[in-house]
Each structure stands twice: as structure tokens, then as C-alpha cells.
N, C-alpha and C positions, 0 to 999 in steps of 0.2 A: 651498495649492491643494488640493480636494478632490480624492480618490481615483476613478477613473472605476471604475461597476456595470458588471460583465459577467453578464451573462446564459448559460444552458446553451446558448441556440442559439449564444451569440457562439463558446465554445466549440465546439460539435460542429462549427460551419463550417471552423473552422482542422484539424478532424482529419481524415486520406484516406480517401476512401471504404468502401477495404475494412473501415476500423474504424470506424465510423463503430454499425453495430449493436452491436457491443462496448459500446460509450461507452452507446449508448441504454440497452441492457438493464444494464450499472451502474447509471444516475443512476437508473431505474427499480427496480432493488431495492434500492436505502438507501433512494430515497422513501418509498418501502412499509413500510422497517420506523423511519422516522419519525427516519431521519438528515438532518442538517443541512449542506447544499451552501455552498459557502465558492469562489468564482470571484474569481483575482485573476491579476497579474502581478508576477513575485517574480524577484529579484536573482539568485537560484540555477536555479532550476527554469524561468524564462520564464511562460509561463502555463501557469496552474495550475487544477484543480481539485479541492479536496477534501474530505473528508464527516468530518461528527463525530458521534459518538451524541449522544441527545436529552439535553437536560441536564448534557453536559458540553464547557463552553465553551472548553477549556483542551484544550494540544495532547495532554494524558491520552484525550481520548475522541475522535481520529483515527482513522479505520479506513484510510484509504486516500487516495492521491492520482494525480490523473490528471496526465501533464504532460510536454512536447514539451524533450527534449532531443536537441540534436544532431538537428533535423527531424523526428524517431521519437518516437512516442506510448510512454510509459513510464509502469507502473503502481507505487507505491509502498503492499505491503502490511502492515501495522503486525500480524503475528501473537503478538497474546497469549495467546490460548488456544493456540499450538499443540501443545500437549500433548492436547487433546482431537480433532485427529485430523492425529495421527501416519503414520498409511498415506496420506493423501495430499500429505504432506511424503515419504513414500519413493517415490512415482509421479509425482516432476517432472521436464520433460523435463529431457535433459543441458544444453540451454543455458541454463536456470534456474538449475538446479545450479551451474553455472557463475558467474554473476553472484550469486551467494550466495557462492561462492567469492571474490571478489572485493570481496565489502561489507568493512568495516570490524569489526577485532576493537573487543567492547566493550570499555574498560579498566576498568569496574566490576567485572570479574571478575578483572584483575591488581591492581587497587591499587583499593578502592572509594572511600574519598578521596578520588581525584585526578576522580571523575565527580560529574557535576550529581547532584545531592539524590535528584532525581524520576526518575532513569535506571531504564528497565526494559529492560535490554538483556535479549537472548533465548537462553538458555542449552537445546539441543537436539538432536536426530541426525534427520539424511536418510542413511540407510539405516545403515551402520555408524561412519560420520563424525560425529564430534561440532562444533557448530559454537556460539562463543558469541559471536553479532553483537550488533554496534550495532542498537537500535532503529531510529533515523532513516532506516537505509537497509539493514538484512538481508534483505529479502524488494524488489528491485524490482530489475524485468525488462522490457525492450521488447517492445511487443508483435506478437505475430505469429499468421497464422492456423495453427500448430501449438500455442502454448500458451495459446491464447485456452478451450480448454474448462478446461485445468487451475485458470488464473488465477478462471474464473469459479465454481469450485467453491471454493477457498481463499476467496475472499470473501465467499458464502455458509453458508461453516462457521463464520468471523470474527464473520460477523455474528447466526450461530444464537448461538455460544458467549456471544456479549456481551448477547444479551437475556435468557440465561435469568440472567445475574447477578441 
């Protein structure tokens, strides 16, 4: 049985209002810098939406994913560069912090072995905490209108850092 196309608008419909500009101005700056929208409906996440850099097909060139858990719009941000900017990894709000607290240690850093080949878990410090997460899920946060400017800068750095590659 073929897989049913969703579309951006099928998504923005299912998200509430107040985020609703959120979502627009995402899909509207990966378009721009010529990332690749990926809309489906997944076992874990529900529906989803999310961007890949141009050229790479593979879950390596993920930036981010949009996607409704627990009825709440949750943004999923893949920071690899974050080393390249640092001070606003120390300016997230406390409840960011928080659920970064709560992501998953990566075990490439206890036993590298025992992790997939391709693990780039993220070894890094928000503020004097050292934190070494899981890729799949150390940066993701529900979103709200207090961490919606932070969110929208982290993604914009994401997405500087990865074109000047």
C-alpha cells in the first residue's frame, strides 16, 4: 500500500494557532537556504516534519524536526556546530536546559563500541555543565512563546554553520 504525501499546509493545519508563525518562518528559512522538507507520519514522533541539507540524503544531513507529541508542537535540533556558538547554548531558557537535562547520555562517549558507526553524539557545556548527549534527541524542546526567539536563533546558527562547510 503506498505511503500517503503530506504537504506543509497538511501540516501547519494540525499545529495551534499561536505557533502556527513559528512553523511558517522555519519552513521559510531552510527553503531559502535550499534544505529539503521530508513530511510524513512516524511510529515514534506522530507527524512529523523534517529538513535535510541539500545533498545529503541520509539522516547525516538532518537539521531539525518539527513534530506533535503529547498534542504539543516539539522542535527536534540536531546541533553540530555547536561549538561555533557557544553563548547561545549559555542563554537558553531554564526549561530548555531542562529537557536537555533529560535527553539521553550518549554511550559513544562511555564505551564507543557499543554505538552505531555513524554516532555523532554531542560532547559540550551550557554554561559550566558539561553535557555529552545523544544526537537523536539532545537539543529538543516544546515549544512555547518564551523560547520560540531562542529556538529560532539556534536554527539559524545550525544552518549558518552548515553552509559555510
Amino acid at each position: 500500500m503506498p505511503r500517503a504525501k503530506y504537504q506543509f499546509a497538511d501540516f501547519l493545519t494540525a499545529v495551534k494557532d499561536e505557533y502556527k508563525n513559528f512553523v511558517t518562518t522555519v519552513h521559510d528559512l531552510m527553503l531559502q537556504d535550499g534544505c529539503r522538507p521530508k513530511i510524513e507520519i512516524t511510529k515514534s514522533n506522530g507527524f512529523q516534519l523534517a529538513y535535510f541539507q541539500p545533498k545529503i540524503k541520509s539522516v547525516a544531513g538532518r537539521i531539525l524536526i518539527l513534530y506533535f507529541h503529547n498534542e504539543e508542537l516539539t522542535v527536534r535540533i540536531h546541533i553540530e556546530n555547536h561549538a561555533k556558538y557557544p553563548e547561545l547554548l549559555n542563554n537558553l531558557p531554564e526549561r530548555v536546559i531542562q529537557q536537555v537535562d533529560k535527553a539521553g547520555d550518549c554511550i559513544k562517549f562511555a564505551n564507543p563500541e557499543k554505538c552505531w558507526q555513524g554516532c555523532k553524539g554531542y560532547d559540550f557545556y551550557i554554561g559550566e555543565k558539561r553535557y555529552q548527549k545523544c544526537a537523536a534527541n539532545c537539543l529538543q524542546a516544546e515549544i512555547d512563546s518564551d523560547n520560540i526567539p531562542v529556538l529560532l536563533e539556534l536554527i539559524k546558527n545550525e544552518i549558518k554553520a552548515r553552509c559555510e562547510e
